[in-house]
Structures are given as structure tokens and as C-alpha cells.
N, C-alpha and C positions, 0 to 999 in steps of 0.2 A: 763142786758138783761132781758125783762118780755116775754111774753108767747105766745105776736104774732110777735116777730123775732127782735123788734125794739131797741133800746138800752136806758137804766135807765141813772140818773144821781148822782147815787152813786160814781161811780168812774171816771177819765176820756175819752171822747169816744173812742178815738181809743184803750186805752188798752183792754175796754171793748170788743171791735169788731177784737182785736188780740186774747186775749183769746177763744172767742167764734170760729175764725178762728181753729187756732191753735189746739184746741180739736178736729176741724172737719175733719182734717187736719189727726190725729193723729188716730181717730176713723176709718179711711179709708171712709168717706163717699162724700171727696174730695182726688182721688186716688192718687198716684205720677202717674206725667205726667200730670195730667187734668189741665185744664185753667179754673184760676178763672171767675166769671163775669166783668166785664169792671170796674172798680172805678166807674163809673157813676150810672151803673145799682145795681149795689153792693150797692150807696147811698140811690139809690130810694126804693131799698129793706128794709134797715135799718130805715131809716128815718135820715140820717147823711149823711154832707156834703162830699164833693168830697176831700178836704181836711183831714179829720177826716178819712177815705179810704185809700187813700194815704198813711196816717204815720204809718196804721195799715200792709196794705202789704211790707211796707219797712220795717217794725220791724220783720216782716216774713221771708222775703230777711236776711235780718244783722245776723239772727239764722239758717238758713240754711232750712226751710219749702219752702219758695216760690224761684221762682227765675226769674229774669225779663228778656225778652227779646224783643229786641227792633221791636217798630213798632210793638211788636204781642201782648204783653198782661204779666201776671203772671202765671206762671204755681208751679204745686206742684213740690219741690225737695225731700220733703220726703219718704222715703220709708221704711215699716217696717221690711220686709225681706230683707234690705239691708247690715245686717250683715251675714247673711247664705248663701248668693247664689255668690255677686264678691267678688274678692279678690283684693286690690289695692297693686301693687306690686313695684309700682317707691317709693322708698326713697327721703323726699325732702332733702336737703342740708339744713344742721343747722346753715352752716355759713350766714344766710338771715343776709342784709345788714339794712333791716326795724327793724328786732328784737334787733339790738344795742340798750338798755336804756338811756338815760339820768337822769341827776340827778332828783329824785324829790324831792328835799327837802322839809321838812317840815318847813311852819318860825318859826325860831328861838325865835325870838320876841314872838310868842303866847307861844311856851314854857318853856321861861324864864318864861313870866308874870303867866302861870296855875302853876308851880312848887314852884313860892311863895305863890301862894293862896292858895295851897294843904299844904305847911310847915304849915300859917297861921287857918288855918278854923279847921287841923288835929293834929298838934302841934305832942307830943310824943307820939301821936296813930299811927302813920307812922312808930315806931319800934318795933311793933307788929307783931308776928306771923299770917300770913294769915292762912285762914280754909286751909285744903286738895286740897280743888277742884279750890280754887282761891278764893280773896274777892267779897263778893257778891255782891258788886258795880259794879266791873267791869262786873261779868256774867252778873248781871241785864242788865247794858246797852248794851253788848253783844247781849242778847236776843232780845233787843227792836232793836237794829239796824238791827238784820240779818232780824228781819220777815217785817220792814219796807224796806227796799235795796233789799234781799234777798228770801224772800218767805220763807227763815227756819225762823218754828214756831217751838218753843221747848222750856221747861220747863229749866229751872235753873237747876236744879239737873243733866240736858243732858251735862250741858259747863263746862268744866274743862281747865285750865289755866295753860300752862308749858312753859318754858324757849326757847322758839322757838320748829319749826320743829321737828327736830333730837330727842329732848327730847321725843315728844309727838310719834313718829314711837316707840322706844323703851314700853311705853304706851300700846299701842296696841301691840305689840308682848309677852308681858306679859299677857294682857289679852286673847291672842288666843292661845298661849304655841308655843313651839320648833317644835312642828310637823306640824303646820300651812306651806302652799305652801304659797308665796310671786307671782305676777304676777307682773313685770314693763312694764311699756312703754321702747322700742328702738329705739333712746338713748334717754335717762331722765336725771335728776339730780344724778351726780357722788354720792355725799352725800345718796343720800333713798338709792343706791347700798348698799354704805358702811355701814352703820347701821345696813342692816337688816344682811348683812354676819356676821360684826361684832358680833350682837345678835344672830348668831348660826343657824336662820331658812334657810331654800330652798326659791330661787327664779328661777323665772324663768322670761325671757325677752325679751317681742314679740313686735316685730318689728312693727313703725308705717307706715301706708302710708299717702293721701294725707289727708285725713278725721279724721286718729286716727288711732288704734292699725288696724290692717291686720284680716281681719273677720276668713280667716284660720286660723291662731296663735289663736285667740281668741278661737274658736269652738272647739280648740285639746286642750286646757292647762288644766293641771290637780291641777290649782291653788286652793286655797282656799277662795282666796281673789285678787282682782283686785286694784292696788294702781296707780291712773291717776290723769293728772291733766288737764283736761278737755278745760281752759282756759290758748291756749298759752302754751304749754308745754315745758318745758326748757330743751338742747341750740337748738330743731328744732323749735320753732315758730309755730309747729300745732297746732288748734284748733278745737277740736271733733266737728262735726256737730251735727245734730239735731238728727238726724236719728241716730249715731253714739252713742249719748249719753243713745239712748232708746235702741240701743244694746246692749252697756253695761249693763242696769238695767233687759233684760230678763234674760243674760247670770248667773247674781246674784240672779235671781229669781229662780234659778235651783239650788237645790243641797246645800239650806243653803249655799251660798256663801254673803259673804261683798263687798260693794267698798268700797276702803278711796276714796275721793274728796279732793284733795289738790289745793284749790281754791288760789294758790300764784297768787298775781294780780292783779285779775281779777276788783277788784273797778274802775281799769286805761282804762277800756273796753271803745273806743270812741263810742258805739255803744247808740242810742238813749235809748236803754233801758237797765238794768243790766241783764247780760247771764242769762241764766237759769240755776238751781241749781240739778245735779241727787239727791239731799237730798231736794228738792222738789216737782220732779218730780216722785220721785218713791214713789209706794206704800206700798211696801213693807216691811218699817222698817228696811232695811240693807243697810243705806250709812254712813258713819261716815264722817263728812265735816270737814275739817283742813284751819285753815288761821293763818295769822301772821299781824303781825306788823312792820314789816323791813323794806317794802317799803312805807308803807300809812304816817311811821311816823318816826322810826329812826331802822337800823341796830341793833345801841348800846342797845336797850331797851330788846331785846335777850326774847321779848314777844309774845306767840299764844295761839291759844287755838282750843278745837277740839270739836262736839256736837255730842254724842253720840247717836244711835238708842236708842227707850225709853226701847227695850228688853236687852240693854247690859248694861243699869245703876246699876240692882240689884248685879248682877255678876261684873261692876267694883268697885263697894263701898265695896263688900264680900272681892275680891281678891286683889287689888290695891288702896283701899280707905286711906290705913295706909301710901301711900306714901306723904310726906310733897310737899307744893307747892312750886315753883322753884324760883320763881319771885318775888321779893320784893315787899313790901306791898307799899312803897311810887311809885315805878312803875306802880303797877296797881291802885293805886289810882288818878295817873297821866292820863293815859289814861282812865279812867272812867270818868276824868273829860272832855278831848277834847270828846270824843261821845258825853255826855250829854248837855254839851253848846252848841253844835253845829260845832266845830272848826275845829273837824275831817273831817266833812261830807263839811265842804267849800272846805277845805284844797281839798279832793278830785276830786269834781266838780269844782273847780278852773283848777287843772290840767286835765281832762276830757276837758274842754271846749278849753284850751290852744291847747290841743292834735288834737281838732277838727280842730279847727283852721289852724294848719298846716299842718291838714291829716299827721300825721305822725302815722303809726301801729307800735306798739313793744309790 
């Protein structure tokens, strides 16, 4: 975007004229409720086709900013006060018949063929103790993929690499101590319940509604920390909207509080663009983003990893640096190899595009 409104060809145009939306969007200077300009007159402003418009307010729509109505136009759904003023109070029914998964398997065949390449290329360096934080192959490609997919940019020193989920909550609850509040989504994953009781802290457990957590629950918890998973929330099938998501980042903006972002999923989003990240979107230095490997690749691999704020690396290398990494070294040299060929990111967009194809949401 250069300086008289029109759009550069650094990146491509609609993303460009999403983000540039989306800010304005976000800035209040397109209010909730207002009506954008027409795609037509919107092109003529840009200098971009009607087309290039189009994919930009439909990437609007799919994130929860705009929302279409027919025969009228696109109007804003965002709202920044929309965590303080309603409160949505219907519970959706988790047994959603669309959120059943299906298998995604990843092929076999690629994984046979990279696990000999990995014996080959790495020989008895594969029965080596990995660093602390995980082998710096796999962060590297870590790093590279999230800020290429994802928007999280962050240093190597931020990714640390544990044995799935479960592991990495206990992680953090060492890093925050016994006195830390826990805040869940209502109902969430059985398992984050179990963990954190298990490890001794307070939770507390606010109910969602149609949008995400219940703006009253939210506004009264005397948590310390917000633990959501923004995309698809498991067994209700929510997904925090837009508006929803910026709530939570005020609410953590208050009072030195954290989110975790447990991003379980989300790569499977049919959605033209990949969701937006609160470990992108905030400014503030306090979301710590979690993802796995269970579904993009195999259950068995019992591999994630979590990218810390750049303020809580000193403090976890002081306190929790001495803990050994969880994950086998021929593991994550395994998966460092599908990122970096490529194999991963087909494998995904392979089933993204399947998904599209049958409109099936889960």
C-alpha cells in the first residue's frame, strides 16, 4: 500500500487491501455496523480490480470483521466494546454433527521414504541427546514456518519442543508457580482440566457462548492467565471471532495477565486465508502460542511445541532451562525434515483443499 491509497506489488493484492481493511476496521475508522463501499467503487479507489475486492471482503467475512448481506452490501461485524457491554448467554451443543473429524492421515509412503533419509544423511547422530529446548533444526523450521503460515515471528530461543500438549501445560505452570489462577473455556478439553488440577494450581471455568468465552465470566475472573483455543474449540466446535479475539488481548492487557493460544488444528482451517494468530495480533508481549503435531502428522509422534513471549525466555532458561527435552532426537529430526522439503505444508493444503471441496467444517 503506498501513500496515495493504492496498492504496491510486494505482496498479493487482496491480502494487501485485507490488511489495510482490517486495520481500519479495527482502528474504528470503519465503525461496526457501517457499510463498506460497493467492490466496485472500493476498486476504483484502490486502483484494483473488482476481483482483487472481492477476496479481500470475503477474507473479512471468513474472520468475523465484515459480514455480507444480501442484495445490500458488506457491513462491519466488528466491535471493540463487544466484550464489555453483551453477554451471550445460549450454550451451543458440543455434540455439532460437522465437528465429527475424519481421519487425516498423513502418507505413509512420505514417511517411510524421509525416516530412511533421516537414518541415512544422520547415521548415529540420531542417538544423541537433544539441547533442552529441542534440536535446533526442528525450531529453525518451526520459526520459519510459523512467521511464513502464521504471522508469529520469533526468535529460536522463544520455541521450546515437548512431548505433546499435556507436557508443555505442566511447562508453564512451573514457570508461573502454584499460586497462578488458571482460566478455561466451558467445556474445553478434559485433559488441560486434568493437568492443571493435577499440578496443584486454581482454575476457574467460564462458560462459552456463540462467539467464545461469555464477556461477563470474562470481565469478573480473577484469573491470572486465559488458557483458549481460539480455533474450533474442543468437543463445542466454537470459534472465537474477531472481535472476540481482541477481547481477549485487552482483558490480558490488564493487570499483567497471559493467554496460552492453543492453536490444536487450526492448519485444517478451509478458510482462504490461515486464522489470525492472538500471538500476532497482540502487542503486548503476553500470549504464549502452543501447537502439536498429532493431527498435521501422526498421534504416535507425541510431538509440540510452545513460543514463548520474548519477556518470559530469561526467566524460563533461569528456572526451567535444566529440564531435558522430551522428544527424541530421530523424531524431531523427522519432522524438521517434512517442513523443510516441503511435505508437511502439501500434506496440509492437500487436505484444506479436499475439505474445501466438500465443504465439510470440523
Amino acid at each position: 500500500m503506498n501513500n496515495s491509497g493504492t496498492l504496491s506489488h510486494s505482496q498479493p493484492l487482496y491480502i494487501q487491501l485485507y490488511e489495510r481493511l482490517k486495520k481500519d476496521i479495527v482502528n474504528g475508522i470503519y465503525p461496526y455496523g457501517h457499510r463498506l463501499p460497493s467492490k466496485r467503487i472500493m476498486a476504483e479507489e484502490t486502483k484494483a480490480s473488482i476481483i482483487t475486492v472481492k477476496h479481500a471482503y470475503e477474507l473479512l467475512c471468513d474472520e468475523g470483521y465484515l459480514e455480507s448481506r444480501e442484495r445490500s452490501g458488506y457491513y462491519v461485524s466488528f466491535r471493540e466494546d463487544d466484550g464489555f457491554v453483551r453477554s451471550e448467554k445460549e450454550m451451543i451443543s458440543y455434540a455439532r454433527p460437522e465437528y465429527m473429524m475424519p481421519e487425516l492421515s498423513f502418507p505413509f509412503s512420505v514417511l517411510a521414504r524421509t525416516m530412511r533419509r533421516i537414518l541415512t544423511d544422520y547415521g548415529e547422530q540420531v542417538f544423541e541427546k537433544a539441547p533442552n529446548k529441542g534440536c535446533v533444526e526442528l525450531r529453525e523450521e518451526i520459526r520459519r514456518y510459523l512467521g511464513r503460515n502464521r504471522s508469529v515471528y520469533a526468535d529460536i530461543e522463544q520455541i521450546i519442543v515437548g512431548s505433546g500438549a499435556e507436557y508443555l501445560y505442566n511447562l508453564i505452570v512451573g514457570l508461573f508457580g502454584m499460586g497462578t489462577v488458571f482460566a478455561l473455556e466451558y467445556p474445553s478439553y478434559e485433559k488441560i482440566e486434568k493437568v492443571y488440577r493435577a499440578a496443584g494450581v486454581q482454575i476457574e471455568k467460564l462458560p462459552l457462548g456463540e462467539n467464545g468465552i461469555e464477556s461477563d465470566a470474562l470481565s469478573s475472573t480473577r484469573a491470572d492467565i486465559l488458557h483458549v483455543s481460539p480455533y474450533r474449540s474442543f468437543p463445542s466446535g466454537i470459534t472465537a471471532s474477531a472481535s472476540k479475539k481482541h477481547e481477549y488481548i485487552r482483558w490480558a492487557a490488564q493487570n499483567d495477565r497471559y493467554i496460552i493460544e492453543d492453536d490444536f488444528e487450526s492448519e485444517f482451517s478451509v478458510s482462504r486465508k490461515a486464522e489470525d494468530t492472538m500471538f500476532a495480533l497482540s502487542e503486548h508481549d503476553n500470549v504464549i502460542y502452543m501447537n502439536t503435531f498429532s493431527k498435521t502428522i501422526s498421534g504416535s509422534l507425541r510431538a509440540g511445541y510452545m513460543v514463548l513471549p520474548k519477556r518470559l525466555v530469561d526467566r524460563f532458561d533461569t528456572e526451567l532451562g535444566f529440564y531435558s527435552c522430551t522428544v527424541p532426537t530421530f523424531e524431531q529430526l523427522l519432522i524438521s525434515e517434512l517442513i523443510r522439503n516441503g511435505d508437511f505444508e502439501r500434506h496440509i493444503n492437500r487436505v484444506r483443499r479436499k475439505k474445501r471441496r466438500e465443504n465439510c467444517f470440523f
